[in-house]
C-alpha positions in Angstrom: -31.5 -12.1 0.7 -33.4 -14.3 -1.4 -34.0 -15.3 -5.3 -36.9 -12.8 -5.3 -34.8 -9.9 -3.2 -33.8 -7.2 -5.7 -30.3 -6.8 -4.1 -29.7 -10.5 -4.5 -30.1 -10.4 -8.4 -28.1 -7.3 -8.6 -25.0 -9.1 -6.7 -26.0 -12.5 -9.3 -25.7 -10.6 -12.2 -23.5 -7.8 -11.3 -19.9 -9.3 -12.7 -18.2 -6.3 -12.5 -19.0 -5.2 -9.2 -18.2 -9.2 -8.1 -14.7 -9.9 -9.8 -13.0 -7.3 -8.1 -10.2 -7.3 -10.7 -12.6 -6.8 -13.4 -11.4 -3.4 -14.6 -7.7 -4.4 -14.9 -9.4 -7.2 -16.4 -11.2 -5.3 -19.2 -8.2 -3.2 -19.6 -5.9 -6.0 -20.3 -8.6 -7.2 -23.1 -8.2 -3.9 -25.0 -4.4 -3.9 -24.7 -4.3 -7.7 -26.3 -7.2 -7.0 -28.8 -4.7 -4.1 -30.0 -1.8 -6.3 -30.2 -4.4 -8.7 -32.3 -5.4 -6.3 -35.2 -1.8 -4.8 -35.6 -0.6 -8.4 -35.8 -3.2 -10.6 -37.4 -4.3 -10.3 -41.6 -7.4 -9.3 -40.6 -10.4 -6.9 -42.2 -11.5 -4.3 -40.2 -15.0 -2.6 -40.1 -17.0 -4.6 -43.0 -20.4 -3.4 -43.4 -23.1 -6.4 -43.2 -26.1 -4.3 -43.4 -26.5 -0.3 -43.7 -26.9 0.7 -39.8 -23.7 2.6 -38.5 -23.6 -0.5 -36.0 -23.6 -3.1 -38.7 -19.7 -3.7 -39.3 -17.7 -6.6 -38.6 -14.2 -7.5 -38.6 -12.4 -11.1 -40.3 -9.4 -12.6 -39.0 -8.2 -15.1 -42.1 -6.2 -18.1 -41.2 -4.0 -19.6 -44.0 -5.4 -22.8 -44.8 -8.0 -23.4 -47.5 -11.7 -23.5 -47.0 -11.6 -23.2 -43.5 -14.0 -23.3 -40.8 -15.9 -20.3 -39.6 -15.8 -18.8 -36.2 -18.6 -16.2 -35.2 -17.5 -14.4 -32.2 -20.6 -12.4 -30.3 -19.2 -10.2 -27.5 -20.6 -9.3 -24.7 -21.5 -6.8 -22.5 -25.2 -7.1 -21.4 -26.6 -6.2 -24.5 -26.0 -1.9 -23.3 -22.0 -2.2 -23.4 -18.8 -3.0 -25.1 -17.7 -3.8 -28.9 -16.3 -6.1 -30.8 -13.1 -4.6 -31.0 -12.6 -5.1 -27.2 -12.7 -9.2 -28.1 -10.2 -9.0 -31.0 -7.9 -10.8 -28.3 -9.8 -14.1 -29.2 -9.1 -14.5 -32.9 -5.3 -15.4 -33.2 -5.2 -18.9 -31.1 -8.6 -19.6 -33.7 -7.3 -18.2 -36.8 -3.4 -19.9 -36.1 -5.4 -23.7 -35.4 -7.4 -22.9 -39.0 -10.5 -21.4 -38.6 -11.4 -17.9 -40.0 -12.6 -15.6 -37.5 -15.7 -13.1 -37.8 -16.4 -10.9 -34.9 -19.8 -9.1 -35.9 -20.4 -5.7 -33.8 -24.2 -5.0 -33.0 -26.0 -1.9 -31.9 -26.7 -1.5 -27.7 -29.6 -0.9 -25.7 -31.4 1.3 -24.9 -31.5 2.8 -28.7 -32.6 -0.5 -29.6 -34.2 -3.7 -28.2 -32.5 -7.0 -27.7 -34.9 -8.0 -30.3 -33.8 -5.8 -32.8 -29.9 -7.1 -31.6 -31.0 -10.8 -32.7 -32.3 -9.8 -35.9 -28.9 -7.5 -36.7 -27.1 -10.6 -36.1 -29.2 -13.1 -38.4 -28.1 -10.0 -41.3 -24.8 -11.2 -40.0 -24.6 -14.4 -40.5 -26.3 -14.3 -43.6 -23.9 -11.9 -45.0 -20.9 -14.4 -43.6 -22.3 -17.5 -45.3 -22.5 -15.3 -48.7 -19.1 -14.0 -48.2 -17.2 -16.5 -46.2 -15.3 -18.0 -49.2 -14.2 -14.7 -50.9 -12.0 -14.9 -47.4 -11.1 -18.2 -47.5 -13.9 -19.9 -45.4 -16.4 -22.4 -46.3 -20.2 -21.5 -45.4 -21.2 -24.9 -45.0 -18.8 -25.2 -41.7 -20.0 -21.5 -39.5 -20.0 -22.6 -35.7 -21.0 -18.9 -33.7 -19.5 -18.6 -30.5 -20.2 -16.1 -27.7 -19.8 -14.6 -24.1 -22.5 -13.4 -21.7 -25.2 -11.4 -23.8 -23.3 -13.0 -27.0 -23.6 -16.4 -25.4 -27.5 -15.8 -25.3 -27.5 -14.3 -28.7 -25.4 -17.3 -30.1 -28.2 -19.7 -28.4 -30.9 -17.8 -30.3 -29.4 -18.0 -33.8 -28.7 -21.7 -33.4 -32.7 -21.7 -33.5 -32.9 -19.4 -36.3 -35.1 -20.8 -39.8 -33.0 -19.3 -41.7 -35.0 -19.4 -44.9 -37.5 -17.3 -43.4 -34.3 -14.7 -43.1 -33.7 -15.0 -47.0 -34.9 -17.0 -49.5 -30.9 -17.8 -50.5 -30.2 -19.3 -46.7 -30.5 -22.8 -46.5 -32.0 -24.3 -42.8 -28.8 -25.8 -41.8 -27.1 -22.5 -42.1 -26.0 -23.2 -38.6 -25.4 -26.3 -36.9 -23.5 -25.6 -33.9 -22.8 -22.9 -31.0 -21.1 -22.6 -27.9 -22.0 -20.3 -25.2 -20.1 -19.1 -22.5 -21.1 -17.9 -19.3 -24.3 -17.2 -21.4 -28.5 -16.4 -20.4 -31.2 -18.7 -21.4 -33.8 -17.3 -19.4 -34.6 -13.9 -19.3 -37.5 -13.3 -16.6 -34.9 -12.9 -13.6 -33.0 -10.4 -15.8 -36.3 -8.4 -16.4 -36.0 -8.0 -12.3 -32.7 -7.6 -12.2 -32.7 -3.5 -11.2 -29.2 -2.3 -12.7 -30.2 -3.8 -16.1 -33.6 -3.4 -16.3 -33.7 0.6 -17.3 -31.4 0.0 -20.5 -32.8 -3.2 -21.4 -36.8 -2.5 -20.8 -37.8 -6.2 -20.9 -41.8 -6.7 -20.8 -42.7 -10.6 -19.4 -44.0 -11.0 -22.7 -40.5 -10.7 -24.4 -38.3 -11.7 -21.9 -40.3 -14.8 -22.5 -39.9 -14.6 -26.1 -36.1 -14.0 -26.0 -35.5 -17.1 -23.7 -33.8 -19.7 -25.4 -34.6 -22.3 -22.7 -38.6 -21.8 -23.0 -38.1 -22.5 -27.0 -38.1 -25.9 -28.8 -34.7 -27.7 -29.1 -32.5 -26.5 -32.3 -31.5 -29.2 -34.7 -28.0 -28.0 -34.0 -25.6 -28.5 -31.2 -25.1 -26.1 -28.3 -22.1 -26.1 -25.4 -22.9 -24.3 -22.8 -19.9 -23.5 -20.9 -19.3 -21.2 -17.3 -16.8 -20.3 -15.2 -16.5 -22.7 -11.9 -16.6 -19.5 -9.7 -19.5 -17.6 -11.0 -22.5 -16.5 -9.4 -25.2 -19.4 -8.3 -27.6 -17.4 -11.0 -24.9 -18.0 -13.9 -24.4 -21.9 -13.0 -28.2 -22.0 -13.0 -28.8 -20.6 -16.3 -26.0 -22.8 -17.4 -27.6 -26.0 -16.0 -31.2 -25.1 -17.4 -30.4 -24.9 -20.9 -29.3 -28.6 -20.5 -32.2 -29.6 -19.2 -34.7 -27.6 -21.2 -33.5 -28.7 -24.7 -31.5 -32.3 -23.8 -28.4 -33.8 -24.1 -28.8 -34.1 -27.7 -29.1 -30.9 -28.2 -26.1 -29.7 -25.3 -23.9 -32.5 -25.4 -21.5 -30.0 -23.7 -22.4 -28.5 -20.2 -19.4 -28.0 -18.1 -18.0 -25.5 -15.5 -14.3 -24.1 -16.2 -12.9 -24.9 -12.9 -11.1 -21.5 -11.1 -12.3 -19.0 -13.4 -14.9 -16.3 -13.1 -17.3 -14.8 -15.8 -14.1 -12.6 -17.7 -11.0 -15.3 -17.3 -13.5 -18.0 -18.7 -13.3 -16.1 -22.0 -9.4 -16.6 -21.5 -9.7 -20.9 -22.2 -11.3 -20.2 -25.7 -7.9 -17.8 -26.5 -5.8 -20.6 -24.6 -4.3 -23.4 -27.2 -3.8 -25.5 -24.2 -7.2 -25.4 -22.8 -10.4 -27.2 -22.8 -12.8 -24.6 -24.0 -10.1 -24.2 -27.0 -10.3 -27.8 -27.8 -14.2 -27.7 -27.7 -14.2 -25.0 -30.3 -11.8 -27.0 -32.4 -13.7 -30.2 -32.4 -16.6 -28.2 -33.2 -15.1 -26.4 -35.8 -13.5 -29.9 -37.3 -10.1 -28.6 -36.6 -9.7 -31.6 -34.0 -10.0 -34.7 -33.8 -12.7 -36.5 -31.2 -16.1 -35.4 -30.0 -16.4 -32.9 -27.5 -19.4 -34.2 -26.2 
């Protein structure tokens, strides 16, 4: 098979056909994100705009004016919720930082388009809210997986005055993405995800971070050592299309595939942790 071969994309892209473990995987997620909400002070089910889909949830840490984390989940833009990523907050909100994990409506009832522009309503709403839960909206980093890695990419480009007239440019000056898409034109091919998410050339070109103009902001791009050749790829191009200024962080997680790569970021002891720390200012040192 080849890069053009419909099967080959398909065994890329398809993660849960590829990590054979990847339902006991999931499974595991859903038990710890439980354990998360019944243990953390956290907020549950916040409206940021009117749509049914438009809720998110806060984890509050206990130091002042702390940083804010923006969690995106995954799930190809069709699948999955925020409340099966609840796992994440604790190691984040325990080192300082308050976390927000926004939820987002799915393909095929809406575009990824449409997703992008929920998710600007979300962080606007966090950076008018974020002190009245102890964070300070001059220190939001978003962070996300898969489809929410690719969604966190996008808002780092936002112009966020264009959003509101109350949101300042610099709303957002730094992102990590993990195990996330910067090009969309071989996901427009790809056949298992091209019914739900009805890509055109036109906006899979619009919607691929790596064809737009470097942010002003920082991105790490981060993937699991042991994922596909396609995931490595789209973790290498976004390096190269906006710079190392723009991604001082491009790394591989050695021995992890595209779920236990998530794992690092909920892992005190690991170097995806660390980068979101230094990010966040919760560290000391520069991640890049």
């Amino acid at each position: 098979m080849t890069s053009r071969d419909p099967a080959w994309l398909d065994a890329q892209y398809d993660n849960r056909a590829r990590v054979a473990e990847s339902a006991r995987i999931l499974e595991r997620w859903a038990q710890a994100s439980a354990l998360a909400r019944e243990r953390s002070d956290c907020v549950l089910d916040v409206p940021y705009g009117d749509a049914p889909s438009e809720t998110l949830d806060l984890f509050r840490t206990r130091a002042p004016e702390a940083p804010v984390f923006v969690f995106i989940h995954g799930g190809w833009w069709r699948a999955l919720d925020k409340r099966d990523y609840s796992f994440v907050a604790p190691a984040l909100a325990d080192a300082g930082a308050l976390v927000v994990m926004p939820n987002y409506a799915l393909c095929p009832a809406v575009s990824i388009d449409a997703i992008a522009l929920q998710l600007t309503r979300a962080l606007a709403w966090v950076w008018r809210h974020a002190r009245a839960h102890g964070g300070d909206p001059r220190r939001i980093v978003v962070g996300g997986h898969s489809a929410g890695g690719h969604l966190a990419a996008m808002l780092l480009g936002c112009r966020w005055p264009q959003v509101a007239a109350d949101l300042p440019a610099d709303l957002l000056r730094a992102a990590i993405s993990i195990s996330g898409l910067f090009e969309l034109e071989t996901i427009r091919r790809t056949p298992f995800l091209a019914p739900d998410l009805r890509l055109t050339v036109e906006s899979a070109r619009r919607l691929s971070p790596a064809l737009m103009p470097a942010p002003a902001g920082r991105l790490a791009a981060v993937v699991g050592g042991d994922e596909s050749e396609e995931f490595l790829r789209q973790n290498r191009l976004i390096r190269s299309a906006w710079g190392e200024a723009a991604v001082p962080v491009c790394e591989a997680i050695p021995g992890t595939n595209h779920f236990t790569v998530l794992h690092e970021l909920a892992d005190a002891r690991s170097r995806l942790h660390r980068i979101a720390l230094e990010w966040l200012g919760l560290a000391p040192g520069n991640a890049g």
